[in-house]
C-alpha positions as CSV (number, residue, x, y, z in Angstrom):
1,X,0.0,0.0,0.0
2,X,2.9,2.6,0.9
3,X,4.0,1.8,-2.6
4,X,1.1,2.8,-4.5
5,X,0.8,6.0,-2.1
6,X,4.1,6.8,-3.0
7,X,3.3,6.6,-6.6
8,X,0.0,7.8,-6.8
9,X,-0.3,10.5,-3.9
10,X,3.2,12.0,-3.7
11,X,3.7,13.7,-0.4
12,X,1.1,11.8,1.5
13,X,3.8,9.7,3.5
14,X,6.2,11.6,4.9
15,X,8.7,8.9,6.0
16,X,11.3,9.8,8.0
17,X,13.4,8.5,10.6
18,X,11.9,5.7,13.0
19,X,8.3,6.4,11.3
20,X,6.7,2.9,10.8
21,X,3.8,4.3,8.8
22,X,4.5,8.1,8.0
23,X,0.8,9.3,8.2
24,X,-0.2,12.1,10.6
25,X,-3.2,11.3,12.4
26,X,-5.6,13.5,10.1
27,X,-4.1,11.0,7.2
28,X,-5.3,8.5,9.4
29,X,-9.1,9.8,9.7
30,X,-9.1,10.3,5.8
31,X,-8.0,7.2,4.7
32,X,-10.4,5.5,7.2
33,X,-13.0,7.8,6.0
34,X,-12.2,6.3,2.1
35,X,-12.4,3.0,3.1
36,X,-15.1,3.1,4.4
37,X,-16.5,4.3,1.4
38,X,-14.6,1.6,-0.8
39,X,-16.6,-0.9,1.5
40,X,-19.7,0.2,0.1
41,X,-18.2,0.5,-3.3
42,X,-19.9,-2.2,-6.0
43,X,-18.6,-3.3,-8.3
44,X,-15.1,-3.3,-7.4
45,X,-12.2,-2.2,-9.2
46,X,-10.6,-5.7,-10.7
47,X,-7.8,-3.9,-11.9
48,X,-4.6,-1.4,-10.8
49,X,-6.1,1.0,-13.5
50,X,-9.6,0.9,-11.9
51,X,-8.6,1.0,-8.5
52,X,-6.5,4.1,-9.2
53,X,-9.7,5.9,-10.6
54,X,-12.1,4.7,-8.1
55,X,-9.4,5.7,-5.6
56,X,-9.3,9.6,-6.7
57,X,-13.2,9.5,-7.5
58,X,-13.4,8.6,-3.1
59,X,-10.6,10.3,-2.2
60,X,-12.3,13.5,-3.7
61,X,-15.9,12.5,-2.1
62,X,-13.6,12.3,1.5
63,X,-12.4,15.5,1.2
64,X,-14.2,17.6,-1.2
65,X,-11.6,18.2,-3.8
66,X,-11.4,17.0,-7.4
């Protein structure tokens, strides 16, 4: 997963040091805020291609941008 954040959401972890996960809390509460959302998702994406659009389309319903 910290892969594809690294990839697809440059900035979001901010590794450093002895940081095991590099999110800040309020990455945290957005990202268990999308999942949540991805729960309910149907259908689900079946491919990396898919899951990169359906993850912008909740990230942007999380947090209002686009």
């Amino acid at each position: 997963m910290q892969n594809w954040l690294q990839e697809n959401c440059p900035g979001l972890l901010k590794l450093s040091g002895s940081e095991s996960t590099g999110l800040s809390h309020l990455d945290c509460h957005v990202w268990s805020a999308i999942l949540e959302k991805y729960d309910k998702l149907q259908p689900k994406p079946k491919a990396t291609d898919e899951l990169k659009v359906a993850a912008h389309h909740l990230r942007s319903a999380t947090t209002g941008t686009h």
